[in-house]
C-alpha atoms as an extended CHARMM CRD file, in Angstrom:
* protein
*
       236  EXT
         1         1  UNK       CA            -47.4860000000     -198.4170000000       52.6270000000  PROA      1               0.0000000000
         2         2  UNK       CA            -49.6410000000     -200.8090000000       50.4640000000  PROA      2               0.0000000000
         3         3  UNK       CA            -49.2610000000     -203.2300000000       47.5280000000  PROA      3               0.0000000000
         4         4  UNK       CA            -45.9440000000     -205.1830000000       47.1470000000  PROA      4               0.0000000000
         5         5  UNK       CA            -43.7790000000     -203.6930000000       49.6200000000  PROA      5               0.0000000000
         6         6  UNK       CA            -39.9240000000     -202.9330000000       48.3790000000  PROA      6               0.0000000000
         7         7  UNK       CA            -37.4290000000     -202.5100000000       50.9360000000  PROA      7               0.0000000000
         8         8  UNK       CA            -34.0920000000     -201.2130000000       50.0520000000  PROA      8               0.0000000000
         9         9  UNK       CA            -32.0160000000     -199.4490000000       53.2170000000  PROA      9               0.0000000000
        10        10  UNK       CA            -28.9250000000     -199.0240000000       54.7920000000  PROA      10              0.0000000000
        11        11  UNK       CA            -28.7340000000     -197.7600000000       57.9970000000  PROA      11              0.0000000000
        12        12  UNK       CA            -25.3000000000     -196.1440000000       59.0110000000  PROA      12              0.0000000000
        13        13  UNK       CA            -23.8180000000     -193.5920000000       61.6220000000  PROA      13              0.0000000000
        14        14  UNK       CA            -25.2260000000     -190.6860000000       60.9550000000  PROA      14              0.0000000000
        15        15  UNK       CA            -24.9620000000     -189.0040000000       63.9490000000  PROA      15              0.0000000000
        16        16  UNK       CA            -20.8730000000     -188.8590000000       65.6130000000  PROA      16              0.0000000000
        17        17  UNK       CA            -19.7390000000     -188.7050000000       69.5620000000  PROA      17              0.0000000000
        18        18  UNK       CA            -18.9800000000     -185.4850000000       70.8220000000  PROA      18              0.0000000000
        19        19  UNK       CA            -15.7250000000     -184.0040000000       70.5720000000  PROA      19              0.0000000000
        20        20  UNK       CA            -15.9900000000     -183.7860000000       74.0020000000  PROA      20              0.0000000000
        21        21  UNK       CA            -15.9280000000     -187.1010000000       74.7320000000  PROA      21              0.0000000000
        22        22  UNK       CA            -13.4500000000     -188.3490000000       72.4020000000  PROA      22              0.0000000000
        23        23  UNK       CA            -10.8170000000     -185.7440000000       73.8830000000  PROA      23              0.0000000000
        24        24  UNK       CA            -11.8680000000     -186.9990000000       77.6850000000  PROA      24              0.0000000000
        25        25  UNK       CA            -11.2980000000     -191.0650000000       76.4080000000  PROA      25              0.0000000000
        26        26  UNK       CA             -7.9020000000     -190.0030000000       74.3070000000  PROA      26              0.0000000000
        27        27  UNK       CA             -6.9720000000     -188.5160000000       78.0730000000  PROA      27              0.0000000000
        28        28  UNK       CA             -7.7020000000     -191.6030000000       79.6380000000  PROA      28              0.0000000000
        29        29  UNK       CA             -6.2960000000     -193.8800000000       77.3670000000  PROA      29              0.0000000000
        30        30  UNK       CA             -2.9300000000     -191.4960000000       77.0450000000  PROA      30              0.0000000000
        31        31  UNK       CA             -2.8570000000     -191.1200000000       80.9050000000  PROA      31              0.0000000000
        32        32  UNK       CA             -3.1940000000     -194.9670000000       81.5260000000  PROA      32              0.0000000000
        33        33  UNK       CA             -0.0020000000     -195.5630000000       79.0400000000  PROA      33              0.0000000000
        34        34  UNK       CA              2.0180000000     -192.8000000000       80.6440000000  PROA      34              0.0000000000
        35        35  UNK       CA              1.3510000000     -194.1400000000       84.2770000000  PROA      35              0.0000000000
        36        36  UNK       CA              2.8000000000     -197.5610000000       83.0130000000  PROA      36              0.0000000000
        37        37  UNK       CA              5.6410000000     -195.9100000000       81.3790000000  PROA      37              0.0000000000
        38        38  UNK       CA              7.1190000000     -194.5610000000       84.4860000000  PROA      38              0.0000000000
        39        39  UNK       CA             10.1510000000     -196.0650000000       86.2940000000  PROA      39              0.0000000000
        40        40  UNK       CA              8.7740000000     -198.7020000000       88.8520000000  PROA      40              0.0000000000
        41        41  UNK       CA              8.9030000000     -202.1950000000       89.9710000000  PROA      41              0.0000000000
        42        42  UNK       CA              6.6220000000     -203.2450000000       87.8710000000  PROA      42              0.0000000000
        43        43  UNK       CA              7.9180000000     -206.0380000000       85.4410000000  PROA      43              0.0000000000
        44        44  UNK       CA              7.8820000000     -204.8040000000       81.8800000000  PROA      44              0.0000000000
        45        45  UNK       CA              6.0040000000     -207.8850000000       80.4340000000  PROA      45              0.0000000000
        46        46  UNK       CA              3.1880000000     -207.2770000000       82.6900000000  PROA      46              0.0000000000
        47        47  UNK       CA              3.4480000000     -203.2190000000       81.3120000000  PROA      47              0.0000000000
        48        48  UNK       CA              2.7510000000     -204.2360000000       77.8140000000  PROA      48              0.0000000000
        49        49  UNK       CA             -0.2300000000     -205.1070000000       78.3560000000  PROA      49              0.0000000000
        50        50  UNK       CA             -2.2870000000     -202.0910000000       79.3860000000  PROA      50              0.0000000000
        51        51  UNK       CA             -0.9960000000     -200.6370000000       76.4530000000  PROA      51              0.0000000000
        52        52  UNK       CA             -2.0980000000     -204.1440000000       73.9770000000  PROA      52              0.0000000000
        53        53  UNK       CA             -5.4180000000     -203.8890000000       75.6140000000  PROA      53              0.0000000000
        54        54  UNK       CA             -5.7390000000     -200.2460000000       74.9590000000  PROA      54              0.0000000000
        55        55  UNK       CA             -4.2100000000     -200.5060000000       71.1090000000  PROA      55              0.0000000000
        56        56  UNK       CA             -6.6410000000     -203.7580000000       70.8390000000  PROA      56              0.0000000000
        57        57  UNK       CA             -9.8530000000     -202.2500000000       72.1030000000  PROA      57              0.0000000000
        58        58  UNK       CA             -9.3570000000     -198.8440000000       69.9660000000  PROA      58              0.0000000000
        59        59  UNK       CA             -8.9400000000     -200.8700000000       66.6470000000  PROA      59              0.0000000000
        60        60  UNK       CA            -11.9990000000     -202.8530000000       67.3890000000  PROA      60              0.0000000000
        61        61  UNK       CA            -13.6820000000     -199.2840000000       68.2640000000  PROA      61              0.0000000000
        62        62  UNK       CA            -12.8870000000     -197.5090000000       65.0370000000  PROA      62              0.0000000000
        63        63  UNK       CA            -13.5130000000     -200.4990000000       62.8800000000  PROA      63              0.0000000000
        64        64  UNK       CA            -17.0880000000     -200.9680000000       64.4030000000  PROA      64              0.0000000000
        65        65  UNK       CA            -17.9360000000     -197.3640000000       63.9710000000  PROA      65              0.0000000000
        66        66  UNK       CA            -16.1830000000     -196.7160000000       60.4520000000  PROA      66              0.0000000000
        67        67  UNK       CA            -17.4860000000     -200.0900000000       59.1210000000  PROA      67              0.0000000000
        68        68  UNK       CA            -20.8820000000     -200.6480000000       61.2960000000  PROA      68              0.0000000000
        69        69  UNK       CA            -24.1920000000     -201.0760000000       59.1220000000  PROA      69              0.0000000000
        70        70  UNK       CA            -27.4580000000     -202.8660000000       58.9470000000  PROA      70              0.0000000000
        71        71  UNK       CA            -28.7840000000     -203.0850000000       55.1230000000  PROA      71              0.0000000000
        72        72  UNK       CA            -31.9730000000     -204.2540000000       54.4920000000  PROA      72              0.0000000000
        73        73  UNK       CA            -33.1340000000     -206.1640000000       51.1590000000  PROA      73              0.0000000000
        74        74  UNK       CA            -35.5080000000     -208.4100000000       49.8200000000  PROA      74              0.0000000000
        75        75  UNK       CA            -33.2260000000     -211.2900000000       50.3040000000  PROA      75              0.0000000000
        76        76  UNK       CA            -33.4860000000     -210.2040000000       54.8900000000  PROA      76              0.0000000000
        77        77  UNK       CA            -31.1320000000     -208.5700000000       56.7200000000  PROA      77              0.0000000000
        78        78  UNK       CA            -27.3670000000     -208.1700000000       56.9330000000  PROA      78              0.0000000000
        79        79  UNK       CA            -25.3620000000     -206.8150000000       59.8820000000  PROA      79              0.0000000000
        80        80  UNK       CA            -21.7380000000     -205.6360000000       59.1740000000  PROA      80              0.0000000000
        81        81  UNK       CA            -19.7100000000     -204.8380000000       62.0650000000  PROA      81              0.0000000000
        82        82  UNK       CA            -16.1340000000     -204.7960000000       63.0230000000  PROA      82              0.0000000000
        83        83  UNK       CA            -14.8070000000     -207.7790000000       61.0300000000  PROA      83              0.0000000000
        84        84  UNK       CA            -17.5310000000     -209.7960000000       59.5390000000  PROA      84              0.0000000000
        85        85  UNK       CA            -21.1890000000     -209.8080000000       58.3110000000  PROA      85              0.0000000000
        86        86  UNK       CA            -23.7560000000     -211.9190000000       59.3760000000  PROA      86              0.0000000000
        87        87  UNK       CA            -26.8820000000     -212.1290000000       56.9880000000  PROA      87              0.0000000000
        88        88  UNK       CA            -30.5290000000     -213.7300000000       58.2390000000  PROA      88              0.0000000000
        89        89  UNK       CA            -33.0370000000     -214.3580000000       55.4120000000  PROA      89              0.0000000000
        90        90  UNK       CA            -36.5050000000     -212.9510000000       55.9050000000  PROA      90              0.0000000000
        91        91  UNK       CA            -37.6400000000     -216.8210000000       56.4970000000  PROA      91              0.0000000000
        92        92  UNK       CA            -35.3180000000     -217.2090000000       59.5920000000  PROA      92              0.0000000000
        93        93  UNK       CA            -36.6200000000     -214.0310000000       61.3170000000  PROA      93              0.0000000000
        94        94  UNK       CA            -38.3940000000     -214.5380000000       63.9170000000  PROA      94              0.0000000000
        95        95  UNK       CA            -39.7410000000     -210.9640000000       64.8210000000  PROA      95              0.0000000000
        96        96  UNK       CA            -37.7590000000     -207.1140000000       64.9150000000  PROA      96              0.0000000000
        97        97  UNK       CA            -37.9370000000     -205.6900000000       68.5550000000  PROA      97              0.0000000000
        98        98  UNK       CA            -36.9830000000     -202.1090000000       69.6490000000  PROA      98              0.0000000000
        99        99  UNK       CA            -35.6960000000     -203.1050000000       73.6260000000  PROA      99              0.0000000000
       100       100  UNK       CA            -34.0160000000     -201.1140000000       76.0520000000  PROA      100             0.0000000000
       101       101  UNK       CA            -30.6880000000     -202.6280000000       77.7200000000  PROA      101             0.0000000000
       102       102  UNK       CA            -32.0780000000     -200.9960000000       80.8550000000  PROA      102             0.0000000000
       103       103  UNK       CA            -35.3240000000     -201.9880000000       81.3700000000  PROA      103             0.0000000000
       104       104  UNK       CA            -35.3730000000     -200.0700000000       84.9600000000  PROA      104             0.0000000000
       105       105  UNK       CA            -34.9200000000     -196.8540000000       83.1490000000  PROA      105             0.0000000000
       106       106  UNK       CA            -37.4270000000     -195.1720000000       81.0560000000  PROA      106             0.0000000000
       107       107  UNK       CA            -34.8730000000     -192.5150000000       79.7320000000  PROA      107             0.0000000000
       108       108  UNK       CA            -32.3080000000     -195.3870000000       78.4660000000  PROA      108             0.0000000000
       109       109  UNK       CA            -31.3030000000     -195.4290000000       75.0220000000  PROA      109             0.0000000000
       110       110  UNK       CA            -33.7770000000     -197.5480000000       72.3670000000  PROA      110             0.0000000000
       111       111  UNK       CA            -31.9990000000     -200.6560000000       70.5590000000  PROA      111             0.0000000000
       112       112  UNK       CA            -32.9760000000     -202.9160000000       67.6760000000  PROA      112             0.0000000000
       113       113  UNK       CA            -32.8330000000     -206.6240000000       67.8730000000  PROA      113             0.0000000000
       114       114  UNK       CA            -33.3470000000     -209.4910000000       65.6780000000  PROA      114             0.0000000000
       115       115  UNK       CA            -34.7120000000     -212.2690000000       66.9160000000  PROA      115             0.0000000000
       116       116  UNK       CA            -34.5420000000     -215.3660000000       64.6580000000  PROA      116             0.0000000000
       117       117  UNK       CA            -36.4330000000     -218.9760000000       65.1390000000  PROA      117             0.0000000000
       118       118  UNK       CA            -33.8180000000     -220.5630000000       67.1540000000  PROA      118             0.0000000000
       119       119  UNK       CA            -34.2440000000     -218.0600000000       69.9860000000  PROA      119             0.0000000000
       120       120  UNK       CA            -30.8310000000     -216.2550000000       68.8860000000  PROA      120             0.0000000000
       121       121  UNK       CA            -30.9060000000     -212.4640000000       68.9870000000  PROA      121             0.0000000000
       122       122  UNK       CA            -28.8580000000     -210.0960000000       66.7350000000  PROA      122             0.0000000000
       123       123  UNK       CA            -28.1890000000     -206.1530000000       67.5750000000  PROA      123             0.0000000000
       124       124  UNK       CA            -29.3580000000     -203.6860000000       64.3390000000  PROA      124             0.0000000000
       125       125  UNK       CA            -25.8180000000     -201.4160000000       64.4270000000  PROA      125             0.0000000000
       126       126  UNK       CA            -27.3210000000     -197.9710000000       63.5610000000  PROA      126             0.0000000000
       127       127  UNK       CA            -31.3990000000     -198.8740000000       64.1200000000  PROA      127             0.0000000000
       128       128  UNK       CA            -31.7930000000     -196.9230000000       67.5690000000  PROA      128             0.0000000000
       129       129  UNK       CA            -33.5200000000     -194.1930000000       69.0690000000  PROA      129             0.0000000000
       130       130  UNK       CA            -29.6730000000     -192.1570000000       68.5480000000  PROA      130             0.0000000000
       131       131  UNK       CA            -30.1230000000     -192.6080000000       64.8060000000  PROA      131             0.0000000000
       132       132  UNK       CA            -32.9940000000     -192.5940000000       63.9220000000  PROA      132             0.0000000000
       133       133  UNK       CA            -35.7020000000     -189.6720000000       65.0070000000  PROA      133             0.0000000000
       134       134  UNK       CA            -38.7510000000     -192.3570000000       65.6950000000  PROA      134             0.0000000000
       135       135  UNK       CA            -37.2470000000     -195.8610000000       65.5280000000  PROA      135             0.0000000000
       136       136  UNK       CA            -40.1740000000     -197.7560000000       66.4440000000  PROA      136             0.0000000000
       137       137  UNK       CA            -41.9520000000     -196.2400000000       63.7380000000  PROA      137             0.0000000000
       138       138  UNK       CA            -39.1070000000     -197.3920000000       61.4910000000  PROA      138             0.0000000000
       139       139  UNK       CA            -39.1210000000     -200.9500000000       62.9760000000  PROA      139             0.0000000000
       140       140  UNK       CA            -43.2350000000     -201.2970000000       62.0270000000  PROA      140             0.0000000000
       141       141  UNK       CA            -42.1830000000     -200.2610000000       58.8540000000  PROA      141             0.0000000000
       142       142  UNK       CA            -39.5420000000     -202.9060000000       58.2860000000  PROA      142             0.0000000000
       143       143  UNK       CA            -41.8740000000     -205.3480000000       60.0860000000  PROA      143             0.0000000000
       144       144  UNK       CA            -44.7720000000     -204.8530000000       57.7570000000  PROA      144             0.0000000000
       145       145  UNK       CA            -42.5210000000     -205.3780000000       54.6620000000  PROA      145             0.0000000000
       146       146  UNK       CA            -40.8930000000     -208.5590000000       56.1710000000  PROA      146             0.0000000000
       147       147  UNK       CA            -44.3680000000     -209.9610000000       56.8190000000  PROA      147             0.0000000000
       148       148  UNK       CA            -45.1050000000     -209.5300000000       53.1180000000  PROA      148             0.0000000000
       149       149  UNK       CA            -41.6470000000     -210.9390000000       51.7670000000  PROA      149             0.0000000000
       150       150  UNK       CA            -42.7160000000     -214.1120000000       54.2620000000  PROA      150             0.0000000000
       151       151  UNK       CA            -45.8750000000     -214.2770000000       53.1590000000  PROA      151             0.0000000000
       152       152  UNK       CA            -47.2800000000     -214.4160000000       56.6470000000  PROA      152             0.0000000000
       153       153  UNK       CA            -48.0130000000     -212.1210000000       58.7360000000  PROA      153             0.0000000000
       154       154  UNK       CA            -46.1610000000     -211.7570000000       62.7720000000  PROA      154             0.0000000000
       155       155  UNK       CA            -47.5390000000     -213.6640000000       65.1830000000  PROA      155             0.0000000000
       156       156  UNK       CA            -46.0240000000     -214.9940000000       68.3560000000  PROA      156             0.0000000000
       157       157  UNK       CA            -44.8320000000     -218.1410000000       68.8730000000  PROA      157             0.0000000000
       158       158  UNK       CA            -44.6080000000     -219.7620000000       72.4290000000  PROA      158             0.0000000000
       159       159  UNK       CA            -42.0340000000     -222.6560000000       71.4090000000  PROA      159             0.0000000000
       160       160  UNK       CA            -39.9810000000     -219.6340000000       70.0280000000  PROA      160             0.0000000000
       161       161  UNK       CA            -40.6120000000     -217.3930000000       72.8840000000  PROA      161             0.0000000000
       162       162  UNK       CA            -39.4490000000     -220.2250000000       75.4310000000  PROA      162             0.0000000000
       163       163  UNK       CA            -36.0800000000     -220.0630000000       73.6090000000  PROA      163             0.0000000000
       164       164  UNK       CA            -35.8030000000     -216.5780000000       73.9090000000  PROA      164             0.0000000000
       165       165  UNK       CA            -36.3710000000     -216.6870000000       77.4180000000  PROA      165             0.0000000000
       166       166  UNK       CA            -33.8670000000     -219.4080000000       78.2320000000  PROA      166             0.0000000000
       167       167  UNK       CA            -31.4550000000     -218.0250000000       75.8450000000  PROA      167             0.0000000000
       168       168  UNK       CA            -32.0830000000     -214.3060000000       77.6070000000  PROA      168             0.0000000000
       169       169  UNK       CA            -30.8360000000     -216.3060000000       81.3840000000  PROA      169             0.0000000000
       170       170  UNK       CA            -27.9610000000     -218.2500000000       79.3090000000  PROA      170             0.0000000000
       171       171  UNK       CA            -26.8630000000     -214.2250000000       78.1220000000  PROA      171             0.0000000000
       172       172  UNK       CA            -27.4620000000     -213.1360000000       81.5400000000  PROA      172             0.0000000000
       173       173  UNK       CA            -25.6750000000     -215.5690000000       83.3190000000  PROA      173             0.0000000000
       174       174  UNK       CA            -22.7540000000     -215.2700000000       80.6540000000  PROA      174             0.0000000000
       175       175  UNK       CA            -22.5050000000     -211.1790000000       81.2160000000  PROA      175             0.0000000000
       176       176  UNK       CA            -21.8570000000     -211.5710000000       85.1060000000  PROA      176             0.0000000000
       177       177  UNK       CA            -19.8160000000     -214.5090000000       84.5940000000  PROA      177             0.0000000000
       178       178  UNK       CA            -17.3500000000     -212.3960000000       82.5390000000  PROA      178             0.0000000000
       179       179  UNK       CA            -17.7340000000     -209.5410000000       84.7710000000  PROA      179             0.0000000000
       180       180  UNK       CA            -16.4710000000     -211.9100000000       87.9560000000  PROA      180             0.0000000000
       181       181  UNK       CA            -13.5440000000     -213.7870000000       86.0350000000  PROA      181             0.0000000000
       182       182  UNK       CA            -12.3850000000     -210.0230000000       84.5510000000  PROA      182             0.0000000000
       183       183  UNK       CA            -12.1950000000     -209.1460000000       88.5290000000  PROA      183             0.0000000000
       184       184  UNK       CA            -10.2030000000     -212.3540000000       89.3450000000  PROA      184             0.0000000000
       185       185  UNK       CA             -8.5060000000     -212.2390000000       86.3310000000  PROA      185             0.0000000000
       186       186  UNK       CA             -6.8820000000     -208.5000000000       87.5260000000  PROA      186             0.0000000000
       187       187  UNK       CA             -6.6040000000     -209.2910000000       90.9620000000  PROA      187             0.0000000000
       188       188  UNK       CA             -4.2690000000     -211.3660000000       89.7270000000  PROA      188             0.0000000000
       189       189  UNK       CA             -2.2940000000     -209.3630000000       87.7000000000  PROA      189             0.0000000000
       190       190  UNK       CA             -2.0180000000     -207.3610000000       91.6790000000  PROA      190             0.0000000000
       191       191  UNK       CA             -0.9510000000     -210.2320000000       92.9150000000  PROA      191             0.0000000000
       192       192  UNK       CA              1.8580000000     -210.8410000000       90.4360000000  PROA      192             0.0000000000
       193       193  UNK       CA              2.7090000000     -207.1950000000       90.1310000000  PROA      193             0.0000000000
       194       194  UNK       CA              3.2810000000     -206.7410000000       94.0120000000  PROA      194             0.0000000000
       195       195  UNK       CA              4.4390000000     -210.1690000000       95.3930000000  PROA      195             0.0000000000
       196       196  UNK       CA              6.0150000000     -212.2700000000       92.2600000000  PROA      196             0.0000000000
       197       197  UNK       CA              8.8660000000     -210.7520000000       90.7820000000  PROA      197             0.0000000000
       198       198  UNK       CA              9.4040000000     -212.9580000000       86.9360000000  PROA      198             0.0000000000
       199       199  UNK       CA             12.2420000000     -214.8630000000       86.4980000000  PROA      199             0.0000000000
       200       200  UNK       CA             12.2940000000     -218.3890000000       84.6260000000  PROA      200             0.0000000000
       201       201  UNK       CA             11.0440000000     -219.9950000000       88.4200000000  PROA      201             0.0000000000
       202       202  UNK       CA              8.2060000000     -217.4660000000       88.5150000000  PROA      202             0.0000000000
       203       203  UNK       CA              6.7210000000     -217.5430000000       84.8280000000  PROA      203             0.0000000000
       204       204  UNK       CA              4.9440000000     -220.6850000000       84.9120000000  PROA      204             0.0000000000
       205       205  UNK       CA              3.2600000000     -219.8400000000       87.8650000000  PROA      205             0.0000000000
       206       206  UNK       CA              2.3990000000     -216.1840000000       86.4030000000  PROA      206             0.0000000000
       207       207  UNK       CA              0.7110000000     -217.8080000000       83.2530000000  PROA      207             0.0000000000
       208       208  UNK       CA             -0.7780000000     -220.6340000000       85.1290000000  PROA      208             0.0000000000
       209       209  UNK       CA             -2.8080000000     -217.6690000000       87.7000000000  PROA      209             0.0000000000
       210       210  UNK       CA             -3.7240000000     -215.0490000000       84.8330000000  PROA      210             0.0000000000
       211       211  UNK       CA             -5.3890000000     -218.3400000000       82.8140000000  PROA      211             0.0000000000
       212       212  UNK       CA             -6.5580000000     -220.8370000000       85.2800000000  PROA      212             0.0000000000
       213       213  UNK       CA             -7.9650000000     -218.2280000000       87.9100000000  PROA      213             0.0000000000
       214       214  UNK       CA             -9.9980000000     -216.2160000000       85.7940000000  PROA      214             0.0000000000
       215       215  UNK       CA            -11.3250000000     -219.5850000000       83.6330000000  PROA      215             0.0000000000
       216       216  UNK       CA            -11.9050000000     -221.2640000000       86.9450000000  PROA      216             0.0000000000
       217       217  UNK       CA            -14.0920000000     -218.4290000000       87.9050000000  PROA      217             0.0000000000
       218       218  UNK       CA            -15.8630000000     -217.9600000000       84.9200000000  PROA      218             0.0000000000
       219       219  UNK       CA            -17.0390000000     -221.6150000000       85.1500000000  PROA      219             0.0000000000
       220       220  UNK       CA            -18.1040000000     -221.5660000000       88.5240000000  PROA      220             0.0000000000
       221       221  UNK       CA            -20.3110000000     -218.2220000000       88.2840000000  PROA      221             0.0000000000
       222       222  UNK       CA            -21.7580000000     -219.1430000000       85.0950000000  PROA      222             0.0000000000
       223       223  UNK       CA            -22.9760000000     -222.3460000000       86.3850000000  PROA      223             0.0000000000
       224       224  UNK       CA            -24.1100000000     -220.3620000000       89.7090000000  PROA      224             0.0000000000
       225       225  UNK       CA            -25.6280000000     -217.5030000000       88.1780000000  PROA      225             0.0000000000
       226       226  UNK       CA            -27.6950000000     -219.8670000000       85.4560000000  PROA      226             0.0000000000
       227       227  UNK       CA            -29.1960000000     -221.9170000000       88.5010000000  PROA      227             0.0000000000
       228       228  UNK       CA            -29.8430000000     -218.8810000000       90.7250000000  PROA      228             0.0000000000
       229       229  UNK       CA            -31.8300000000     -216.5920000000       87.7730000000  PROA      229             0.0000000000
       230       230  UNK       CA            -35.5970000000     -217.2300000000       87.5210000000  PROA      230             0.0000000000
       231       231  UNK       CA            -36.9700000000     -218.3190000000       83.6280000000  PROA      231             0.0000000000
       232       232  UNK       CA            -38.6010000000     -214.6240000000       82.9760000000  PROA      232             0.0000000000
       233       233  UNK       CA            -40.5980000000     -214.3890000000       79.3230000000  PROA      233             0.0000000000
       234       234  UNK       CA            -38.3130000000     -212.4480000000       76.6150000000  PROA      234             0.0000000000
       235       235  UNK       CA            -41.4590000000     -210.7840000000       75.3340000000  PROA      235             0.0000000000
       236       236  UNK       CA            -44.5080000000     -209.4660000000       76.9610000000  PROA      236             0.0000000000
């Protein structure tokens, strides 16, 4: 590409799951609600909501796919996903990095983030090695014409790369936080299920486990797991 570089894309779902696989999570999904259904001593209250999860998460699914789309312009980028659209300007960019999610495996799929100057990162819905047949390729592309609608060309930054780092063991910290209090938080839904039958005596205590125990958790392993990574660079 030479002269004044014009970029005008938008990069949707081209390519669909399986039918395969949407038959195999319908099957899960319908099993898990038919399970629930059956006569047992399970309260109802605590019934409803497998099936609010499941109704929840397979809204959210559809929505991202049906809806999810990263357009490109000479004004920056916008990201549209499930329910809103978040726009960066070419001047708050940062840098455009294809990274893996697995780092430990060189056969893991290829994503596209945006990094902007605070040290934020955004995912690229549709910019990835499933979409697209060469996506770094594509990336360079949309990295030389950014460079020109800057008027500077990429260059790294360490004050910026420092706050990718620390924002990277903030994420990190966060994921297996939410991973621990979604344990806690379902052990005690077992707890209640098996040992607390709900009556008007029983329902404060019922509300007061499934919020306090899973918050109390999250807390604690956030603050654990922040003090207990090691400060790695975000970019090498």
């Amino acid at each position: 590409m030479g002269g004044d570089i014009e970029v005008e894309r938008e990069y949707r779902r081209q390519r669909t799951t399986s039918r395969g696989r949407i038959v195999a999570l319908w099957f899960v999904m319908g099993n898990c609600v038919l399970q629930l259904s059956r006569p047992d001593g399970i309260p109802l209250p605590y019934k409803l909501c497998g099936p609010a999860l499941i109704a929840l998460l397979s809204v959210w699914a559809f929505l991202a796919v049906r809806r999810g789309l990263t357009s490109v312009g000479a004004d920056g980028i916008a990201v549209r996903g499930a329910f809103r659209v978040r726009k960066r300007a070419w001047h708050d960019i940062y840098d455009l990095r294809v990274e893996s999610r697995n780092n430990k495996n060189a056969d893991a799929r290829l994503w596209t983030w945006l990094h902007d100057n605070d040290g934020r990162r955004l995912l690229l819905p549709n910019v990835d090695d499933w979409q697209l047949p060469d996506v770094r390729a594509e990336v360079e592309e949309l990295r030389t014409a950014a460079a020109q609608h800057q008027g500077t060309a990429w260059e790294l930054r360490p004050e910026v790369e420092d706050r990718i780092g620390l924002r990277a063991v903030r994420r990190k910290a966060r994921e297996r936080a939410v991973t621990g209090a979604l344990l806690v938080f379902f052990a005690a839904i077992g707890y209640l299920v098996w040992t607390v039958p709900v009556h008007d005596g029983h329902r404060l205590l019922a509300v007061l486990l499934l919020l306090s125990a899973p918050l109390s958790a999250y807390a604690l392993l956030v603050t654990l797991f922040r003090l207990r990574s090691p400060r790695t660079p975000a970019h090498t």
